[in-house]
C-alpha positions as a printed Julia matrix, in Angstrom:
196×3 Matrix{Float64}:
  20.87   17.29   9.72
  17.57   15.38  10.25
  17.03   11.98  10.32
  13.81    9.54   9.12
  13.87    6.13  10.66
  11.22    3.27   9.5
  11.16    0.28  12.04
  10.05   -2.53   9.31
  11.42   -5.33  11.12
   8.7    -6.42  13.19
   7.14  -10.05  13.42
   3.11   -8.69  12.14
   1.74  -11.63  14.29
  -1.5    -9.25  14.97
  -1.58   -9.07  10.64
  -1.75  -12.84  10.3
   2.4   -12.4    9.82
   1.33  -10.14   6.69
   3.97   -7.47   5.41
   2.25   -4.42   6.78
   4.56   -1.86   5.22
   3.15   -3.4    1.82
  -0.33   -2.98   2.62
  -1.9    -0.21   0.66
  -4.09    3.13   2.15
  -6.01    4.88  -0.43
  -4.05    3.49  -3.35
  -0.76    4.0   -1.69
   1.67    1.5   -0.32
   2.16    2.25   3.52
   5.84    2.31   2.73
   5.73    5.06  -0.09
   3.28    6.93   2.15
   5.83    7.16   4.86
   8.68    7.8    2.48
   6.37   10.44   1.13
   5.96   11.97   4.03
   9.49   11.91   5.79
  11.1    13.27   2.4
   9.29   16.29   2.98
  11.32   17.48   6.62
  14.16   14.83   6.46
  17.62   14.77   4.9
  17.8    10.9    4.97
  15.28    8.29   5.57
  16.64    4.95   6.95
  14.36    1.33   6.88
  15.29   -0.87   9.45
  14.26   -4.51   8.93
  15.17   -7.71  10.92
  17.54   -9.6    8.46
  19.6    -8.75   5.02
  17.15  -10.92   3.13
  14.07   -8.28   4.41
  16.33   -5.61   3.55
  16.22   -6.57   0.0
  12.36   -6.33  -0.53
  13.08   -2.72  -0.18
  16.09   -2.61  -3.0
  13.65   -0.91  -5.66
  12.97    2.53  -3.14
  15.27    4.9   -4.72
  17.48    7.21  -2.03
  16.54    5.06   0.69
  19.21    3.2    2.71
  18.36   -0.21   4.16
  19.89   -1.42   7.33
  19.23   -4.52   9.92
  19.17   -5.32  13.18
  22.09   -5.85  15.02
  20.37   -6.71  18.03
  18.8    -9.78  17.13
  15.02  -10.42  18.68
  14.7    -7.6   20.89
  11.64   -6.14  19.27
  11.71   -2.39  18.41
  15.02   -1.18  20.82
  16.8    -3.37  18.4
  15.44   -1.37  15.65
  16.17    1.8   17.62
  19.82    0.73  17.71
  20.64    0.03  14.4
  18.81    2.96  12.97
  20.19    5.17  15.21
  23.98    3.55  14.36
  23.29    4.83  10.83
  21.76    7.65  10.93
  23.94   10.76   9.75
  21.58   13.39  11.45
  21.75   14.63  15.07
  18.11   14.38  15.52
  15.99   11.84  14.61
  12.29   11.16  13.66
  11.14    7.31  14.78
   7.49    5.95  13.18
   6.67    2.36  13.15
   5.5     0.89   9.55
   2.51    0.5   10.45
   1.54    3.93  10.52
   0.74    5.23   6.79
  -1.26    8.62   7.83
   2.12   10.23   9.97
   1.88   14.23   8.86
   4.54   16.37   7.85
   3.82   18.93   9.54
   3.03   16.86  12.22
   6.95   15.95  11.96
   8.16   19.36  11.6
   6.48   20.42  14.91
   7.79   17.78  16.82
  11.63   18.97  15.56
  10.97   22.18  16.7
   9.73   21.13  19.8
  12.64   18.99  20.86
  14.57   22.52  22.2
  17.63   21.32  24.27
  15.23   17.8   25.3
  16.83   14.49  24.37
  13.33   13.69  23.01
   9.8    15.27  21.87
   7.6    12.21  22.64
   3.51   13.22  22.06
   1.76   12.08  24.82
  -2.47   11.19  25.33
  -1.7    11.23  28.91
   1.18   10.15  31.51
   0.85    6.78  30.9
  -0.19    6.75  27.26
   2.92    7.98  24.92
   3.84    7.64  21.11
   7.53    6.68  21.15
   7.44    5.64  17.74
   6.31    8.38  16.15
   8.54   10.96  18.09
  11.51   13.07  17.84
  15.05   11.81  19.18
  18.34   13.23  19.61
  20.78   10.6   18.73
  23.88   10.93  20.78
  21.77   10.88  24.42
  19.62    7.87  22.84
  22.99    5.95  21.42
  24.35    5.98  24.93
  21.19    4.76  26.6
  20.77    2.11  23.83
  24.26    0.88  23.76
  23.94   -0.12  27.68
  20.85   -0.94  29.08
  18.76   -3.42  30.61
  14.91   -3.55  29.33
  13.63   -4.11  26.09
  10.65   -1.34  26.98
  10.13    1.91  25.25
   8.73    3.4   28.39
  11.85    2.6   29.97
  13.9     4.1   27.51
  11.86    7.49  27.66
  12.28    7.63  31.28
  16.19    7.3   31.18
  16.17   10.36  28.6
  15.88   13.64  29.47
  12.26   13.56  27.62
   9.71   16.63  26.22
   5.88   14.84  26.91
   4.15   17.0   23.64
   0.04   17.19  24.83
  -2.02   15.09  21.8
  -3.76   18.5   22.21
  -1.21   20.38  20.9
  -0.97   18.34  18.0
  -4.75   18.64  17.34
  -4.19   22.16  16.78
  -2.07   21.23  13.6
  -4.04   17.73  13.08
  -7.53   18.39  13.99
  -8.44   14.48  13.73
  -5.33   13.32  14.96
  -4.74   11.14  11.87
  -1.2    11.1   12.02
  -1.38    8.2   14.72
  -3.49    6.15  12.61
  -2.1     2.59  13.32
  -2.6    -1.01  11.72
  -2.09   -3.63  13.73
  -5.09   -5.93  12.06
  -6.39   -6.69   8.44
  -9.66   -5.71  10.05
  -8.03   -2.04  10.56
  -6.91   -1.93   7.49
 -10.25   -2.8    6.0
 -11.89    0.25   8.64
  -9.73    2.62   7.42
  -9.96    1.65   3.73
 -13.8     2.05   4.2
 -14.04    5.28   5.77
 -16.58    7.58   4.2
């Protein structure tokens, strides 16, 4: 069983504290683009926000299942954790909200790619990775998550038994590499929304 997790929790202080996840690509809620895109390779998709009251903005999605940090504060490991707590599948997908182009096939590749790996993390170069928007296996990242002692991502894929997936294999399914599209800013979500 596969897995979709949503990290929707976080504090948007680079979007003037704006719900990103709301903000709309090409007529299209970021959300529903995600959900969209997940339901196609996933048997569950999972939200994860930072409180019950955020979880209930999210009440109207039909089939999706809501959860919140447990973790209070620790910025997306937090988000990791609960997700991962719920999650019925034995690998899992990981995208931030902020990220309303992430591909399906995109997705796909990166499940077949795990092999035996604890993760398939797609990586621009050794020091430049995409941990949310990679494949995880949840039993290896439940034990590193339940017991550790930084709050980084990078630490986290080191203490995994992680696959590095070359952005240029990913360009051979994504030519423009639009599945990393991120928004941090309203000004990036104004570029994108302007692109010719």
């Amino acid at each position: 069983m596969r897995s979709g997790i949503v990290l929707v929790g976080g504090e948007a202080r680079r979007a003037d504290g704006m719900e990103k996840y709301f903000f709309e690509y090409q007529g299209m809620r970021f959300i529903d683009r995600l959900i969209l895109s997940l339901s196609r390779v996933v048997d569950e998709i999972i939200l994860v926000a930072k409180d019950p009251e955020q979880c209930r903005r999210f009440a109207g999605l039909p089939g999706i299942c809501c959860v919140h940090d447990i973790r209070k504060g620790i910025g997306p490991i937090g988000g990791l954790h609960a997700g991962a707590l719920a999650a019925q599948g034995d690998l899992l997908f990981v995208s931030a909200c902020d990220m309303p182009c992430v591909s399906s096939d995109v997705i796909e590749f990166l499940f077949e790619a795990i092999d035996d790996y604890d993760a398939a993390i797609p990586a621009w170069e050794e020091d430049m990775i995409e941990p949310l928007h990679a494949v995880y296996r949840r039993a290896p990242l439940l034990v590193y998550l339940e017991d550790h002692d930084s709050l980084s991502l990078r630490n986290m894929v080191r203490n995994i038994r992680a696959r590095f997936i070359p952005v240029a294999e990913i360009r051979k399914i994504d030519p423009s590499l639009t599945t990393f599209t991120n928004v941090n800013r309203l000004s990036d979500l104004h570029k994108i929304n302007h692109q010719e």
